[in-house]
C-alpha positions in Angstrom: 136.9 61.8 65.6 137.6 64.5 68.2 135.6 67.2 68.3 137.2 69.3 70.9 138.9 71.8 68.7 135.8 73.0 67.0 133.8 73.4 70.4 134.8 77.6 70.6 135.4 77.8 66.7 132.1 80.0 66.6 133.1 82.1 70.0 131.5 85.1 70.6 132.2 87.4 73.2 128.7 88.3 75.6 127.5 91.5 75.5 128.5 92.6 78.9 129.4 95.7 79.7 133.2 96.9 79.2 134.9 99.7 80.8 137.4 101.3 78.2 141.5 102.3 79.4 142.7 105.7 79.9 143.9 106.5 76.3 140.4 104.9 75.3 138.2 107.1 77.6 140.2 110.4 76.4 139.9 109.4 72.7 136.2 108.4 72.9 135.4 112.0 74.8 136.7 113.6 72.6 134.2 111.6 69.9 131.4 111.9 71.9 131.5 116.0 72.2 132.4 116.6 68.9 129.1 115.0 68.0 127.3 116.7 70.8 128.9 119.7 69.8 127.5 119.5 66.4 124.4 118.7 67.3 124.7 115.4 66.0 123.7 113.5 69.0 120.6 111.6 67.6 122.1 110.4 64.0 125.1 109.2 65.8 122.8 107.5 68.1 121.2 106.0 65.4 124.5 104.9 63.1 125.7 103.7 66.5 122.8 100.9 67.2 122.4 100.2 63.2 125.9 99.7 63.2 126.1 97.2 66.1 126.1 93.8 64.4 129.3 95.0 62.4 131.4 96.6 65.3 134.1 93.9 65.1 134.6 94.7 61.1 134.6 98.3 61.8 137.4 98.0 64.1 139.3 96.2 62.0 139.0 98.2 59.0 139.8 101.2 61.1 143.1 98.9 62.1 143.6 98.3 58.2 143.4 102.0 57.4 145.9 103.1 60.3 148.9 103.9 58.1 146.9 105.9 55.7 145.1 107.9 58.5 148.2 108.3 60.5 148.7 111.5 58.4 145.6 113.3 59.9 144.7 111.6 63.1 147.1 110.7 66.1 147.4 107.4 65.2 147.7 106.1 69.2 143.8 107.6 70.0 142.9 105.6 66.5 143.9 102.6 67.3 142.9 102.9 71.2 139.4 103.7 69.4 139.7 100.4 67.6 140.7 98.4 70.5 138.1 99.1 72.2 135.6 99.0 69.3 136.5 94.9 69.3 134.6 94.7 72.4 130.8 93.8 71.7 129.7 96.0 74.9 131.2 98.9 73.3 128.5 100.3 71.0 126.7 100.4 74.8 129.2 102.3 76.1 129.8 104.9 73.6 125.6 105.4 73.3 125.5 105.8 77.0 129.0 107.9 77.0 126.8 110.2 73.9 124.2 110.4 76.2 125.7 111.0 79.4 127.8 113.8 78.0 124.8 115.6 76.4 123.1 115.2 79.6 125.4 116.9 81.8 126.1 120.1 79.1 122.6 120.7 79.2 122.8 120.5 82.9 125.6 123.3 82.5 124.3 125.4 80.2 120.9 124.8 82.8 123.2 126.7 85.6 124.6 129.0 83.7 121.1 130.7 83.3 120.1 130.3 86.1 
């Protein structure tokens, strides 16, 4: 018996590091200082990392809800969001997007003072 088809049944993509397109970058940003905006930058941290093993599903339930959601949210950042979300590096990026971002309005707000 040939075995050869089931050798990459099981794939799974590494967890290297992935640089998101254009529309992605734009969409996440906008994310990422809404939550810093809110102050919401350590619980989205945490839902970030807890929600790592199930990135994959997330993106595809966001892809299953795009008709409904069309009617609140431009539908091109939603499913640029989910794309990207596919990717198992992803949930890096975004933490170190959240984190970045923060970093550099504190650094702002810092000179501002000053």
């Amino acid at each position: 018996m040939k075995k050869g088809w089931f050798k990459d049944a099981f794939h799974v993509d590494d967890d290297s590091p992935i640089e998101p397109n254009e529309i992605q970058k734009n969409a996440l940003d906008k994310l990422c200082l809404g939550i810093i905006r809110r102050g919401l930058t350590t619980p989205a941290i945490i839902g970030v990392e807890m929600g790592r093993p199930l990135n994959f599903i997330g993106s595809q339930t966001m892809h299953f809800f795009t008709p409904l959601i069309s009617a609140f949210v431009p539908t091109k950042s939603w499913s640029a969001v989910a794309e990207f979300l596919e990717h198992r590096g992803s949930v890096d990026w975004i933490r170190n997007r959240i984190e970045q971002l923060e970093n550099e309005m504190e650094e702002t707000k810092e000179n501002i003072k000053k």
